[in-house]
C-alpha positions in Angstrom: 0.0 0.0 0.0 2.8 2.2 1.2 4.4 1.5 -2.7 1.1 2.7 -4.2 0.7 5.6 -1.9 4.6 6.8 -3.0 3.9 5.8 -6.6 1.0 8.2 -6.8 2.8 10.9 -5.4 5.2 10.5 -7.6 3.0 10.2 -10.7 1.3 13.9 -9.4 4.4 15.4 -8.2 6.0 14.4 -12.4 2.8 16.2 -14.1 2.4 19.0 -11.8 6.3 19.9 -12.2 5.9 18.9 -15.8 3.1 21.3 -16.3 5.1 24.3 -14.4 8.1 23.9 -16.4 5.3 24.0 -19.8 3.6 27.0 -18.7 7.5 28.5 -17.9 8.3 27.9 -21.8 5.1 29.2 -23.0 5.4 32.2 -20.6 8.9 32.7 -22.4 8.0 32.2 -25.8 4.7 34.7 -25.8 7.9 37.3 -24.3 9.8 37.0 -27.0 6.8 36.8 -29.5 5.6 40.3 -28.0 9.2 41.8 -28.1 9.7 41.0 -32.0 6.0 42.5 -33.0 6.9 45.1 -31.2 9.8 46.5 -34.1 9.2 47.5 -37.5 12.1 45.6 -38.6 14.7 43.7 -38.1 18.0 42.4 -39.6 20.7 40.0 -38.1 23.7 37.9 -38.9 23.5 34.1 -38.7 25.4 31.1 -39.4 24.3 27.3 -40.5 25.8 24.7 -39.8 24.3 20.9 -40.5 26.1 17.6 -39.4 25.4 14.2 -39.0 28.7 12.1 -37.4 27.3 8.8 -38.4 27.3 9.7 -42.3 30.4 11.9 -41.2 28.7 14.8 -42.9 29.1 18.6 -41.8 28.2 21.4 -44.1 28.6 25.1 -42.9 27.3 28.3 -44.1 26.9 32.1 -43.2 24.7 34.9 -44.2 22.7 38.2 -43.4 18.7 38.6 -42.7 16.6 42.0 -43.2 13.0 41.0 -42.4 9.7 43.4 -41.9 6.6 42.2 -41.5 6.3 39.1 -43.9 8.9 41.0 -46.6 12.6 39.9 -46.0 16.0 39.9 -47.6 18.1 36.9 -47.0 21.8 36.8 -48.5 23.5 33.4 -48.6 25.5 31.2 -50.6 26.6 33.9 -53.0 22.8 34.6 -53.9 20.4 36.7 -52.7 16.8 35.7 -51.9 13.5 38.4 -51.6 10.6 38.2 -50.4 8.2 41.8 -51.4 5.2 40.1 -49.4 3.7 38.1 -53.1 6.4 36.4 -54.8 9.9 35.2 -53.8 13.2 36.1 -56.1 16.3 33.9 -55.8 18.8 35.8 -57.4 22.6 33.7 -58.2 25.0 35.7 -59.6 27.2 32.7 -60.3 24.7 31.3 -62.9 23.5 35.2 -64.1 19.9 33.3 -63.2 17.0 34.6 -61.2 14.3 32.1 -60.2 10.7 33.5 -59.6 8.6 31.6 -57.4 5.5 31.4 -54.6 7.1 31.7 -51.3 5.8 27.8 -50.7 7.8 27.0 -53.4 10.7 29.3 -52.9 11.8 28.4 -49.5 15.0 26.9 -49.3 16.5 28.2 -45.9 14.9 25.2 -44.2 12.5 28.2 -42.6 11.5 31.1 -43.9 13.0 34.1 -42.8 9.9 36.0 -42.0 8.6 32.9 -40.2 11.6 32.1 -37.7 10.5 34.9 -35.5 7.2 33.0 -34.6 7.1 29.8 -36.4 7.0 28.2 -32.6 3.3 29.5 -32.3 1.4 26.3 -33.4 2.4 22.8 -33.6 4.7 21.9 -30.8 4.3 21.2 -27.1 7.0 22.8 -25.1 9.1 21.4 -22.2 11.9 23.6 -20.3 15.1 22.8 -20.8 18.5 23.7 -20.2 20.2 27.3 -19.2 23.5 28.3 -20.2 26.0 31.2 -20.1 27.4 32.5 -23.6 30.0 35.2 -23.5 28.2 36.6 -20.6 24.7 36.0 -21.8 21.9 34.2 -20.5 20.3 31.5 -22.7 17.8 29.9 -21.4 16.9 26.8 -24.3 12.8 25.6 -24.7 12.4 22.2 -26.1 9.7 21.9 -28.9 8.4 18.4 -29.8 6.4 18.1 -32.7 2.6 18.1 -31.4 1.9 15.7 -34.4 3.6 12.6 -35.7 7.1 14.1 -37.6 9.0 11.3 -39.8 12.0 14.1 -40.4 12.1 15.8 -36.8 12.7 14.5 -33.8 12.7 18.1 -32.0 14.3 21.4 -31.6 15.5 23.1 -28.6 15.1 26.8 -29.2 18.1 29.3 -27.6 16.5 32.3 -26.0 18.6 35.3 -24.6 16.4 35.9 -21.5 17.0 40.0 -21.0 16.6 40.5 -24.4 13.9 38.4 -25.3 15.1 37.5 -28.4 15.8 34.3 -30.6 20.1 33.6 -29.9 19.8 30.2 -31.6 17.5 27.2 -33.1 18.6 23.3 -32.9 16.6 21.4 -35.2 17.6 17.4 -34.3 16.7 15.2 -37.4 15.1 11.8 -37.0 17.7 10.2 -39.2 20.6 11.7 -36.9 21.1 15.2 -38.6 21.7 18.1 -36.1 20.8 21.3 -38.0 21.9 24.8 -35.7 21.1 28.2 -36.8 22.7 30.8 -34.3 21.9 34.7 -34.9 24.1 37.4 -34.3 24.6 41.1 -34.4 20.6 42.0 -34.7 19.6 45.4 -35.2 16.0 46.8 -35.0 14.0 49.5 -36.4 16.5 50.0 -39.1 16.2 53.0 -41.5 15.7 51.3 -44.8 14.8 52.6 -48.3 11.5 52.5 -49.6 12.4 50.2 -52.8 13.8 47.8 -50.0 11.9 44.7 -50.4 11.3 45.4 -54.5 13.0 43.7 -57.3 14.1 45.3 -60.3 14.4 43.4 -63.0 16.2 46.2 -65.0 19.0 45.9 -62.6 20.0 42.5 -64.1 20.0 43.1 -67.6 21.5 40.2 -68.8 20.2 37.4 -66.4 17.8 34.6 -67.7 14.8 34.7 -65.4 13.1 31.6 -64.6 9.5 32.6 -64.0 
């Protein structure tokens, strides 16, 4: 009886904690959700790295993020991606090619830029995890687990910087092994940008073949 008494306690004591530590992560996330709505824009640095050991497969990469609203301008790889809130241009400079697509069909950062900021909103339940100090920072990482049945993602433990309230870094951990990291850097907000900003001009690449 005494076994059954201290087994129940236990089993309350796990789902109470468990639902304290849940409402913590949500409590965070809606933070840092109301501190990005809050600017008009914003641009930052990042770098991507993806590895899996067992295939002994690492593949890095760098670039540079100017979003507002749903509009952004991503610059990676040599090329240059835009979003102007309809269509999505992929400009590469290499080829002299522009590729104009639907953003569906025009994604190919993994996530969209415009949707990193808040792409944690619906599908995932959310566990606390662990807190650690980066050159003097405080990030406190939130564990998302797919809320529905995900073949390609295991989870992803989400990096926030807790006095800022602000995205530091996103681990995506693939079912198959892959470890995916995006960590931002050097953001800046409310940034004084030109009108023609988010706009492509096609007369500015005069003698690119455009794949429409």
């Amino acid at each position: 009886m005494k076994n059954i008494v201290y087994l129940c306690i236990a089993f309350f004591w796990f789902h109470f904690t468990s639902a304290q530590t849940s409402e913590a992560a949500v409590k965070l996330l809606d933070e840092v959700s109301e501190n990005i709505a809050a600017f008009e824009n914003l641009s930052f640095d990042f770098s991507y790295v993806l590895e899996n050991r067992q295939e002994k497969i690492k593949q890095e990469t760098s670039g540079t993020v100017t979003v507002e609203g749903s509009r952004y301008k991503l610059m990676y790889l040599g090329a240059e991606q835009l979003f102007d809130g309809e269509k999505t241009y992929t400009v590469v400079p290499e080829n002299e090619e522009i590729t104009i697509s639907s953003p569906e069909e025009g994604e190919d950062f993994g996530i969209n830029p415009s949707k990193l900021l808040n792409f944690y909103k619906e599908g995932y339940d959310y566990q606390w995890d662990i807190k650690q100090n980066v050159l003097g920072r405080t990030i406190q990482f939130v564990k998302l687990i797919p809320s529905n049945e995900n073949k390609e993602v295991s989870y992803l433990l989400l990096g926030i910087d807790v006095l800022k309230k602000s995205i530091y870094r996103l681990i995506e951990i693939g079912a198959n092994g892959t470890r995916t990291t995006l960590t931002l850097s050097n953001q800046l907000t409310n940034i004084s940008l030109a009108t023609d900003f988010f706009k492509f001009d096609a007369s500015s690449y005069p003698n690119y073949y455009i794949n429409n």
